[in-house]
N, C-alpha and C positions, 0 to 999 in steps of 0.2 A: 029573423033578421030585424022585426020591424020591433022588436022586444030590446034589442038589441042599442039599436039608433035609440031607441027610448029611456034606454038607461041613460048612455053618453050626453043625456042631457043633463043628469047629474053629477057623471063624475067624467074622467078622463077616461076611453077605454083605444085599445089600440085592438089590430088583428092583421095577422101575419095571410095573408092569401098568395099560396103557391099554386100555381100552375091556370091552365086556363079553364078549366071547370070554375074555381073556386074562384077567379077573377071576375067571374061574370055575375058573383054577390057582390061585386064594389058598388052599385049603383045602388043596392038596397041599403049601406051602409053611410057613405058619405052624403055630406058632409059632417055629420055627429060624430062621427067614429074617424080613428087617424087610421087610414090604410097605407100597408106596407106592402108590396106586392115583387114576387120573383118567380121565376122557373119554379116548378115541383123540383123538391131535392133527391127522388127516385134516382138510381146512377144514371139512368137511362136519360132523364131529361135535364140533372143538375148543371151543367153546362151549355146547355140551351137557354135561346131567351124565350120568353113564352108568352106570347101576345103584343108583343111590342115593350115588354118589360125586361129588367136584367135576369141575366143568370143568377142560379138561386149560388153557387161556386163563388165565392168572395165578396158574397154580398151584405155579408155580416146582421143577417134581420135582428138576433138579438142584442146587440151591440145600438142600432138604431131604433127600438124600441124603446131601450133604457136610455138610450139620452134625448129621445122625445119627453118619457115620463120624465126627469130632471130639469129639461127646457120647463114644462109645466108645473115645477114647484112640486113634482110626485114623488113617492117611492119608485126608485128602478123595483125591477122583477132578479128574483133570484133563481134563475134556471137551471141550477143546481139540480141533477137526476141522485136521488135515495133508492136506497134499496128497500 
């Protein structure tokens, strides 16, 4: 994580943290890094909110990833799955 914060010193990085395991690296992360944070999208918990955060169910993380990277003059990501 602390490799992590240390890049985002040079460039723009973002990171998607679903559920509350993975929410409890936001503190290793910010303020360097833009955290996005929701429900794990497991069926089981995607409609939960999960620490005080939204549901991961219409919360559209990639949609507000790429227009963070845009707000920031970046390339969006193209999430596009290949085979």
């Amino acid at each position: 994580m602390k490799a992590i914060a240390a890049e985002a010193e040079n460039r723009h990085i973002a990171a998607m943290l679903w559920g509350v395991h993975a929410q409890r690296m936001r503190r290793h992360l910010e303020p360097s890094v833009k955290v996005f944070v929701s429900s794990h999208p497991a069926p089981r918990s995607a409609n939960r909110t999960a620490g005080g955060e939204e549901q991961f169910c219409g919360s559209h993380p990639f949609a507000k990833v790429n227009k963070w990277f845009r707000d920031c003059d970046d390339d969006s990501v193209d999430w596009t799955l290949t085979e």
